[in-house]
DSSP file (Angstrom, degrees, kcal/mol; ACC not computed):
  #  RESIDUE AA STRUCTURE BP1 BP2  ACC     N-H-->O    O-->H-N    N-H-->O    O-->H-N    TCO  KAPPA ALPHA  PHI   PSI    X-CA   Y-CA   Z-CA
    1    1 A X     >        0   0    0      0, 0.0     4,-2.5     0, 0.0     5,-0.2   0.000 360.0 360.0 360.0 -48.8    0.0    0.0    0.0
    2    2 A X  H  >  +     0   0    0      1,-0.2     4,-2.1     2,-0.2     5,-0.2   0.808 360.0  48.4 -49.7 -27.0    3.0    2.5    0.6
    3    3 A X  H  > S+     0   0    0      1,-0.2     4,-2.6     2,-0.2     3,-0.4   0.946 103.9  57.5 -81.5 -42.3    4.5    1.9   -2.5
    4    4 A X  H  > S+     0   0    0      1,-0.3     4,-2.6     2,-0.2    -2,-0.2   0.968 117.2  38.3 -53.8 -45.1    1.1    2.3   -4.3
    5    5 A X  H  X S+     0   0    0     -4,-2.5     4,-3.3     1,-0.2    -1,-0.3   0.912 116.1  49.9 -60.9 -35.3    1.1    6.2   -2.5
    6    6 A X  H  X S+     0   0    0     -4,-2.1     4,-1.3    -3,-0.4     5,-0.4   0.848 112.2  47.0 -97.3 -30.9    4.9    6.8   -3.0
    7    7 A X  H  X S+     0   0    0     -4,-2.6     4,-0.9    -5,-0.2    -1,-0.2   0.811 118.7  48.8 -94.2 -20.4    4.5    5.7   -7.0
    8    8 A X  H  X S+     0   0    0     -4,-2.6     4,-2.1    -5,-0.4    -2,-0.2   0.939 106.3  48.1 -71.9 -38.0    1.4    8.2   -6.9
    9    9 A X  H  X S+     0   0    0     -4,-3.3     4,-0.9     1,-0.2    -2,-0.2   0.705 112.1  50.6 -61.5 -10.0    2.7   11.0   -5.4
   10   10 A X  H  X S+     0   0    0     -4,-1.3     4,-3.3     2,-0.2     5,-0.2   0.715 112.3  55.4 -94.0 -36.5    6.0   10.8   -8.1
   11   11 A X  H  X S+     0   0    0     -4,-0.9     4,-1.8    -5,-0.4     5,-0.2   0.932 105.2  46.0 -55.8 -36.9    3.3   10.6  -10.6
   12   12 A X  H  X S+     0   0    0     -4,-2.1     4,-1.2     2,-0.2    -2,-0.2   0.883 111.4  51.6 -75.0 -29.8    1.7   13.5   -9.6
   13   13 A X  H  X S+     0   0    0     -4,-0.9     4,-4.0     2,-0.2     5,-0.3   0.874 108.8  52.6 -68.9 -45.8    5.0   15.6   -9.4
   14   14 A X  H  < S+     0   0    0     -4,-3.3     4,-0.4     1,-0.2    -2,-0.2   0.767 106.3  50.1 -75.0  -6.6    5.9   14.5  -12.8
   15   15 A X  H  X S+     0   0    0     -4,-1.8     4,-1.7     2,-0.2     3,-0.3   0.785 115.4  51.7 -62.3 -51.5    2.5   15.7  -14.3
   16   16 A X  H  X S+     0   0    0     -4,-1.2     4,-1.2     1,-0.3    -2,-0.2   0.828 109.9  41.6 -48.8 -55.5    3.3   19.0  -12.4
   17   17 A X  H  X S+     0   0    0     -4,-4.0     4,-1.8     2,-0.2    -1,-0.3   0.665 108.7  54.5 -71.6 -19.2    6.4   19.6  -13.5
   18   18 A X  H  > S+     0   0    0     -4,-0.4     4,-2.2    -3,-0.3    -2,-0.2   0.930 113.7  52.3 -77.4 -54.9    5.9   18.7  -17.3
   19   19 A X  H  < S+     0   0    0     -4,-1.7    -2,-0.2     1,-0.3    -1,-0.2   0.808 113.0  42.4 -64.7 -34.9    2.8   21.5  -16.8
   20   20 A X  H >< S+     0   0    0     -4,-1.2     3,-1.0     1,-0.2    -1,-0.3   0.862 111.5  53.3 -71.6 -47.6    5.2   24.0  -15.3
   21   21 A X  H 3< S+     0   0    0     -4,-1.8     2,-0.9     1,-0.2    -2,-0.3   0.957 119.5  33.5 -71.8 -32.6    8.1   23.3  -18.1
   22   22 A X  T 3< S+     0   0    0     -4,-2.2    -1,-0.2     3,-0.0     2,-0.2  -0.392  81.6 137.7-130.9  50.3    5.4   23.9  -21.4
   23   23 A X    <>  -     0   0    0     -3,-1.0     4,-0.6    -2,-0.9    -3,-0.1  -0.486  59.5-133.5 -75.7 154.3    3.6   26.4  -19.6
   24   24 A X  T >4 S+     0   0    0     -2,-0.2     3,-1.8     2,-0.2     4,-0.3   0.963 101.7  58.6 -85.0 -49.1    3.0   29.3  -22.4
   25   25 A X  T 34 S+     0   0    0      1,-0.3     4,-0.5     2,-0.1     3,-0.3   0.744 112.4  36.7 -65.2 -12.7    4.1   32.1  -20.1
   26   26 A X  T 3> S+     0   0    0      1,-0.2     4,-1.1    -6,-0.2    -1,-0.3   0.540  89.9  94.1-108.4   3.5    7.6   30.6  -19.4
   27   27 A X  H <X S+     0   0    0     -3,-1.8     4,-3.5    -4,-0.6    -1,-0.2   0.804  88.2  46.7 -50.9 -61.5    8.1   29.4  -23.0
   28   28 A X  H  > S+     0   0    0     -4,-0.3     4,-0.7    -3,-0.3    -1,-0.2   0.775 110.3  52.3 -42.2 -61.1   10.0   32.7  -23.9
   29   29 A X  H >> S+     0   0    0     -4,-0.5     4,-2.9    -3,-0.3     3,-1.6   0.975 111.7  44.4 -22.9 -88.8   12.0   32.5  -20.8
   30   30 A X  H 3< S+     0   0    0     -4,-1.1     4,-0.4     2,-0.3    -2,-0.2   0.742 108.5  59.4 -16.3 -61.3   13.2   28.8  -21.7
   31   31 A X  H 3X S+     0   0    0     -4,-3.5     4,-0.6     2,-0.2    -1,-0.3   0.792 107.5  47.7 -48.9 -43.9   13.7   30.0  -25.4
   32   32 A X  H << S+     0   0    0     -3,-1.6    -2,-0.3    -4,-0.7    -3,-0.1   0.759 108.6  54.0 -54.6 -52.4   16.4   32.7  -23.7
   33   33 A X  T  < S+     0   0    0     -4,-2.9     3,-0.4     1,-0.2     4,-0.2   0.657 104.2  54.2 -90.1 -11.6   17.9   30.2  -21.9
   34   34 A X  T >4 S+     0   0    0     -4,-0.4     3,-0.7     1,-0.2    -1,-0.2   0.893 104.8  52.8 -80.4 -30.7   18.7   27.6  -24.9
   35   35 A X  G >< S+     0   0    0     -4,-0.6     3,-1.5     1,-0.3     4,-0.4   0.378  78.5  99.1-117.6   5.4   20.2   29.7  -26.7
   36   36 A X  G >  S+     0   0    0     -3,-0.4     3,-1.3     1,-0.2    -1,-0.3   0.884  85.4  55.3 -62.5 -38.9   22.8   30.8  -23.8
   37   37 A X  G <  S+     0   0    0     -3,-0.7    -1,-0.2     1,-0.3    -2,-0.1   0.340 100.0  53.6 -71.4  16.1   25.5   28.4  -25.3
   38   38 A X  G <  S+     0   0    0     -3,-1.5     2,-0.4     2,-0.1    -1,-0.3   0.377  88.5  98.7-120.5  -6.0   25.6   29.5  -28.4
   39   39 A X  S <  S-     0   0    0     -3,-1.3     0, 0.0    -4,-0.4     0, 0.0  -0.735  82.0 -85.6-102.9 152.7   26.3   33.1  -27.8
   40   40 A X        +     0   0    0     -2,-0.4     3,-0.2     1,-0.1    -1,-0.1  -0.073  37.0 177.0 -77.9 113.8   29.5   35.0  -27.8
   41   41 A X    >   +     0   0    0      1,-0.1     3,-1.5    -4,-0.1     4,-0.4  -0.031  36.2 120.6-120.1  42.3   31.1   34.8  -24.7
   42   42 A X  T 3  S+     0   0    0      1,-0.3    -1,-0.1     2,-0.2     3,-0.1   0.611  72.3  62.5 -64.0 -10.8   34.6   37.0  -25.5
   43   43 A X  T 3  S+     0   0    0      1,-0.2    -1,-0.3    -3,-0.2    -2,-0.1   0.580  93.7  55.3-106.2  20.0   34.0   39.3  -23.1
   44   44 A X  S <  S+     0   0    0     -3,-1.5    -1,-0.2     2,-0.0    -2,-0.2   0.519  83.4 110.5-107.9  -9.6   34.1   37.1  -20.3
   45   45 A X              0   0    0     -4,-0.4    -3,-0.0    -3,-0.1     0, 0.0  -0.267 360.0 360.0 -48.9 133.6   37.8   35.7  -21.2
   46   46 A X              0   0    0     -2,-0.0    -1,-0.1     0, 0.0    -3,-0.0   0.137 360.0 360.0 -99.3 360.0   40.8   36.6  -18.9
């Protein structure tokens, strides 16, 4: 019976979190943040 709660509640997080990550408003955000490795980082060089 515990396991049956502990394998719902990890269901229930990962339903949560998938709805947080493809959320529309943070989409934009997300979008910003891929593209951090691709961008010119010379001025940060010593």
């Amino acid at each position: 019976m515990a396991g049956t709660i502990y394998l719902l509640i990890l269901v229930a997080a990962f339903i949560g979190i998938v709805i947080w990550v493809f959320a529309r408003k943070r989409k934009a955000r997300f979008e910003a943040e891929s593209r951090i490795p691709f961008e010119d980082d010379s001025t940060n060089r010593s």
